[in-house]
N, C-alpha and C positions, 0 to 999 in steps of 0.2 A: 113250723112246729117249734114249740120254746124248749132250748137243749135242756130244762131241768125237769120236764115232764118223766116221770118214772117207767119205762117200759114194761110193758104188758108182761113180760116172761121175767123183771127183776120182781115186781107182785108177788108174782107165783111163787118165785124163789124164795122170798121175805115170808107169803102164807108157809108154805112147807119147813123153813126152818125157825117160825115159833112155834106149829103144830109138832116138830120135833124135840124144840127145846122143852116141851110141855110137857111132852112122855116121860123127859129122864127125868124132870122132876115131879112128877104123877111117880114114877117108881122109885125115886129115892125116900119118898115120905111113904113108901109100900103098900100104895091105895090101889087096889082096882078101879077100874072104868065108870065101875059103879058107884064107889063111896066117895070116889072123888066129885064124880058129875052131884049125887047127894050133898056132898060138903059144901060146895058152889052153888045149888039151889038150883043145878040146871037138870033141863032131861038128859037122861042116857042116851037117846039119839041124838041130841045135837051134841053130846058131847063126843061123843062117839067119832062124830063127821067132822069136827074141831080137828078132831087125833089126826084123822086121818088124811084131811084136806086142808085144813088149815083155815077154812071156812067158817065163820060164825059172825054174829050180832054182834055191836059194841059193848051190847050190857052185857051178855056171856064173857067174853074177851074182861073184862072190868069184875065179875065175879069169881072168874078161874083164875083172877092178879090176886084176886084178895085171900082166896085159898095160900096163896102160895105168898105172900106176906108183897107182894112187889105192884100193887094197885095203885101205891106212889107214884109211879113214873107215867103215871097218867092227869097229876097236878102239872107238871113241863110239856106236857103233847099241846103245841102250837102256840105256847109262850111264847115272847116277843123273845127274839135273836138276839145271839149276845156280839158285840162287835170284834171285831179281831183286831182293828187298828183304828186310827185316828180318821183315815180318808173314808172309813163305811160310816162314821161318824157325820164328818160332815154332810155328804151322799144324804144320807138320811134326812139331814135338818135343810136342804135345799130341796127336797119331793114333797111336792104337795102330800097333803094325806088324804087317800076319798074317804067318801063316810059312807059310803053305796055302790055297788054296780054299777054301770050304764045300762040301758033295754036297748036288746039285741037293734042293730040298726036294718031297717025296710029296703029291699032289694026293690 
């Protein structure tokens, strides 16, 4: 298993504390559940199950940023990396680049 895979229960932990971060800002702008899911153009149940689970659509997730002014940080989600030093530099300019997958290889 490659060590930078994300564990199953740091997910969880990551859904639960944007579905948390969501509330205090759902209630510092003093919307109910309702006028907020309204102001985002989503339904009340899935906004609802958001709050609660941390569960939802990318386009929900992308219309509840934009409620709240922070939809920006969705222009950097999976932007190319920024280097840290000179050696991830080179690293880089010595790996081939694919331009595709491989298909799965035949047992």
């Amino acid at each position: 298993m490659e060590k930078n895979i994300i564990r199953k229960n740091s997910v969880k932990s990551i859904l639960t504390g944007l579905a948390k971060r969501l509330k205090e800002r759902r209630l510092e702008k003093n919307l109910s559940q309702r006028e907020f899911a309204a102001r985002a153009g989503i339904g009340y149940d899935a906004y609802r199950k958001f709050e609660e689970t941390g569960e939802t659509t990318v386009r929900n997730l992308i219309l509840t940023a934009a409620v709240l002014d922070d939809s920006d940080i969705f222009t950097r989600l999976f932007s190319k990396r920024a280097y840290q030093n000179i050696d991830e530099v080179i690293a880089e300019q010595q790996t081939d680049r694919r331009q595709r997958a491989s298909s799965p290889r035949k047992r």
